[in-house]
N, C-alpha and C positions, 0 to 999 in steps of 0.2 A: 763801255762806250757804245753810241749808238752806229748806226748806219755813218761812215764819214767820208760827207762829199767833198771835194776838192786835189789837193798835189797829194798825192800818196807816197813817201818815200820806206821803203825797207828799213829795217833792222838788221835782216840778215835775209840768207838766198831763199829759204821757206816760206816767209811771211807773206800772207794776202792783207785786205783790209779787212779789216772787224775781225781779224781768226789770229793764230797764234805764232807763232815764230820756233826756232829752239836757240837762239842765243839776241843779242844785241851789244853793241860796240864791232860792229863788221859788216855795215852796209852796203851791199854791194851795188847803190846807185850813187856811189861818189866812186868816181872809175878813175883813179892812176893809168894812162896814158904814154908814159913814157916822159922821151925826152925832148919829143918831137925830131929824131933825127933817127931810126924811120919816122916819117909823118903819119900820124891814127891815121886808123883806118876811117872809108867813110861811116858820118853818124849814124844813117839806117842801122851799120853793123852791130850798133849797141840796142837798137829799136827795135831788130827784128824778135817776135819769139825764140829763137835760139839766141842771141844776145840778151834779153833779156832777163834769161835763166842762165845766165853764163856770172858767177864772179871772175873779176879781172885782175882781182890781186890786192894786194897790198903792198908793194913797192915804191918806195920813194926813195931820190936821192938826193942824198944830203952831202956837200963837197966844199972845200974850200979851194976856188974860188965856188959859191952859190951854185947850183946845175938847176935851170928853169924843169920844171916839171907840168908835164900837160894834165890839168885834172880838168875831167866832164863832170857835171851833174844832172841828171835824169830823173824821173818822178812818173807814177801812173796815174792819169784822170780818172778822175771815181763822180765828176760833172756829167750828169746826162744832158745838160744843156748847150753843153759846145757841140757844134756845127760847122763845117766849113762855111755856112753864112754866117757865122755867131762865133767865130774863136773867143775861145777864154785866155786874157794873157796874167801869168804871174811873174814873180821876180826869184830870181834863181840867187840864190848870198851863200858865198864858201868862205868858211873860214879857218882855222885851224890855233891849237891850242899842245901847249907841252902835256906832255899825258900825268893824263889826272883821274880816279876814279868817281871824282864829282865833278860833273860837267856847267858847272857855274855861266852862264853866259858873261860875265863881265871877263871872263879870262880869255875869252874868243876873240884871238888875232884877225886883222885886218890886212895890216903889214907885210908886203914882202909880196902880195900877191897883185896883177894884172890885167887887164882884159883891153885886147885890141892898143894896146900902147900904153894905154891910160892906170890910173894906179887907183882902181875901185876891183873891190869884190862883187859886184852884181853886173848881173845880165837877164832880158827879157826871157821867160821862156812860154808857148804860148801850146796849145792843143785846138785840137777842131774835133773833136769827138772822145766818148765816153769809151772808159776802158782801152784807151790811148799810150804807150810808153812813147812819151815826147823824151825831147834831149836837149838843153842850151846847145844857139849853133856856133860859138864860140869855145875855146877852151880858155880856163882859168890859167893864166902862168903864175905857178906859184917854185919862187925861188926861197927855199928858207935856210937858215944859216944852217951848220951841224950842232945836233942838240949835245946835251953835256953825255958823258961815258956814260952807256949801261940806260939811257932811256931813248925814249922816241917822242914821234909828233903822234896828236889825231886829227881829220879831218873831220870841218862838220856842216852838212849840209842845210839848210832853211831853204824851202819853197813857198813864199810869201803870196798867201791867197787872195785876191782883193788889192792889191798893190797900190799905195799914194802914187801919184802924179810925180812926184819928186821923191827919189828913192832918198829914206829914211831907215839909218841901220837898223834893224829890229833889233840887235842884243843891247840898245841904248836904252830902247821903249819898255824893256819889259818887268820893271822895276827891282827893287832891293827882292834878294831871297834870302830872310833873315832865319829861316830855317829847314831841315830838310824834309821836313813834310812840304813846305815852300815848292823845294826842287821837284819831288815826287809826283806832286799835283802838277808839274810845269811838263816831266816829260811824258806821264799818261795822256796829257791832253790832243798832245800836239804830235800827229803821224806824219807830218809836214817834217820832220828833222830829221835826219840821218847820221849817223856819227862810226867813223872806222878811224880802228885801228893799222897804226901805220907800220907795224913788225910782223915779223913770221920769223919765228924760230927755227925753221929749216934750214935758215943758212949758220946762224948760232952754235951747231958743233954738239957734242954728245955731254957736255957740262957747259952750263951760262949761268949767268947772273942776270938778272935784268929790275930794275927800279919803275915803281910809279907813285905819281903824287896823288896826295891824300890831303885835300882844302876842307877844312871846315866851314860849316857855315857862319854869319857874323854874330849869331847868337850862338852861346856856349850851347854845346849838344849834350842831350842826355846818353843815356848809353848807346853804344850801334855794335853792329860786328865789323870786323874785316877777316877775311879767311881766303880760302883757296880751292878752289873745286876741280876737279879733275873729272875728263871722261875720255874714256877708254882706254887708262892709260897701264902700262906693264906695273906690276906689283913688283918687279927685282929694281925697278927705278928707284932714286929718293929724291926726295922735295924738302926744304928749308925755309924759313923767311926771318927778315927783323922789321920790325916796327919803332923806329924813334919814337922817343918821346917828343910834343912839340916845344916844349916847357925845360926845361935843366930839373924841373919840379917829380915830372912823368919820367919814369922809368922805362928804359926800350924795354919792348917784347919779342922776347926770340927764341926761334924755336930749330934746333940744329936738324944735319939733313938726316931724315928717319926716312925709312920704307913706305912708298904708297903699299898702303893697308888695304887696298879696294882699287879696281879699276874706275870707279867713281866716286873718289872718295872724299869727303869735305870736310877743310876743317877749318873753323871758324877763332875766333877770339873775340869775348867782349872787351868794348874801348869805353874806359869810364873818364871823367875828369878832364875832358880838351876844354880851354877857353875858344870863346870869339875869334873869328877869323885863324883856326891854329892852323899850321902850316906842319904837314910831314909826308909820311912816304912810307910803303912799303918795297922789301927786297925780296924776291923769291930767289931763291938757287934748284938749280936743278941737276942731278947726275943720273946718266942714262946708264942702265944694267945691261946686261946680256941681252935684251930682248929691245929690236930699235921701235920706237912708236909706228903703230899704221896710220896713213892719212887718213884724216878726219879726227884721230885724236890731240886734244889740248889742255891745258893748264890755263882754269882762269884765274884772274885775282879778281874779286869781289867785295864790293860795298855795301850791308845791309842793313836797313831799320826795323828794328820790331814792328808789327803790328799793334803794340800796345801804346806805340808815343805817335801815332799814326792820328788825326781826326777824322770824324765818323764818315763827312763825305770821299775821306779822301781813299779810306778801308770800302766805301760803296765803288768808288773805281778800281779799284784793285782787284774785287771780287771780279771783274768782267777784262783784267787787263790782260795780253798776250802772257800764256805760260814762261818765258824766259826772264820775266819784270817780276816774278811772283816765288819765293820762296818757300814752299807749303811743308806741313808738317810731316815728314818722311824721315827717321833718323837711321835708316838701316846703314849709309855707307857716313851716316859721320863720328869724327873724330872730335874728341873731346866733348863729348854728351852733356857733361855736367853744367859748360857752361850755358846750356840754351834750356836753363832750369825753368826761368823765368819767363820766357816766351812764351805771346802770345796764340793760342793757336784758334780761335774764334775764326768760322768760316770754312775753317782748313787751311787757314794762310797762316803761316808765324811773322813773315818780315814781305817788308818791298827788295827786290834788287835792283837798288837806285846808282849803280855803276859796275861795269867789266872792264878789265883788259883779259884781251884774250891772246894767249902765244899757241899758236897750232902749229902741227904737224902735215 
């Protein structure tokens, strides 16, 4: 990807524009705010350099009765044409979705969420100079029900460049993604989107379970992975998952809790045989040893595509896209070798990482 002017949003706290990141699904410019009862602080405190380099969490609450939640959205100008003579305005759009390791836009909730009394997801947000952290001066009330046992929400932010006259949802416009080279091509392109995770395992306890959805896309897929990547994490730990079938046809895949084998350890599974639109999920389990995680260590769950079912433009982005989106040929810390016989490894990339949930420490 070339030089990219316009709303810049994160993937994660590392990230500049056009360089690389070390994770995504954890962007730290969709900021959880609380409850509004203390009231945020003022916006500057998100704008300034130290707020700016600050993540604020991943906290949401989810209550019955509903508990409003204050979510910001922020972005950095990479426009050298804004000016305080010359603001550039965009449109700010939050939305939020049951966790999924395919971020489908048609799945992106609208629902539930507010601004200023009114029941829309968008607000103006505007800049007056380059290399700017603006901030909507509005906060999102986003009230959502409690999600099922054992999952969570995500948030996902869009900062609409160019904006219609008349706000227009962008995840209506942005047509059928009938497969996920589709998807792949959608989230290389677009630095404008942000998406976090709504969990941290911290509070979780020394053994959990946790679930995430896994949507197919509407054309039947060829093969892909799902697996589990660890970093930094204690070897007396263990890790487990199941993968339903989506079909009564597909047989789960499960794999009981063994030893991380490596403090970065991966272990993946090929998924052959999903139809159209299939619908499943994976389960990890985790049990902690002797030894408690240090912060900064986590457990991802990961979605990955070969390189070889990849099209050629889409393997030419790939080659230039942030190190955390990119899978490359390394097999020292993984687990079950055998299956990634067949992978591509052309470039030095074998697969895209076309989704994370991430549970940290």
């Amino acid at each position: 990807m070339g030089n990219y002017i316009g709303f810049f949003v994160r993937d994660n706290l590392g990230q500049v524009p056009n360089q690389t990141g070390s994770s995504w699904s954890s962007c730290p410019d969709i900021i959880f705010a609380g409850t509004g009862n203390p009231a945020p602080p003022p916006l500057s405190t998100y704008t300034s350099p130290a707020g700016y380099a600050t993540d604020y969490g991943s906290t949401v609450y989810t209550t019955t009765p509903p508990t409003p939640n204050y979510t910001f959205l922020r972005a950095l100008n990479t426009n050298p044409a804004a000016t305080p003579q010359a603001p550039i305005t965009g449109r700010a759009w939050f939305y939020w979705v049951e966790s999924d390791l395919a971020l489908w836009p048609q799945n992106w909730n609208t629902g539930s969420v507010t601004v200023a009394g009114s029941a829309i997801n968008y607000q103006p947000i505007t800049t007056t100079a380059n290399n700017q952290v603006v901030i909507c001066n509005l906060p999102f009330i986003w009230t959502p029900p409690p999600p099922a046992a054992g999952t969570h929400y995500c948030g996902v932010s869009w900062i609409e460049n160019n904006p219609t006259a008349t706000p227009q949802n962008p995840a209506l416009g942005f047509g059928a993604f009938n497969t996920f080279n589709d998807l792949v091509n959608f989230v290389l392109q677009n630095p404008n989107m942000g998406w976090r995770n709504t969990t941290d395992v911290t509070s979780l306890g020394y053994t959990w379970t946790q679930t995430t959805g896994v949507t197919g896309p509407s054309t039947a897929p060829p093969m892909f992975y799902l697996g589990i990547q660890c970093k930094n994490m204690p070897t007396d730990a263990q890790l487990g998952y199941t993968i339903p079938g989506p079909i009564p046809s597909i047989a789960t895949i499960s794999s009981n809790l063994t030893p991380i084998s490596n403090p970065n350890m991966l272990n993946m599974v090929p998924i052959y045989g999903w139809p159209g639109n299939a619908v499943s999920s994976i389960t990890i389990y985790y049990k902690q040893g002797p030894t408690q995680p240090q912060t900064g260590a986590n457990v991802t769950v990961t979605l990955i595509i070969p390189g070889q079912q990849l099209a050629s433009d889409t393997l030419a982005l790939l080659k230039d896209a942030p190190e955390h989106m990119v899978l490359r040929s390394t097999l020292d810390f993984v687990v079950n070798r055998e299956t990634l016989a067949g992978v591509d490894i052309a470039y030095d990339i074998y697969a895209a990482v076309l989704g994370t949930m991430t549970y940290g420490f």
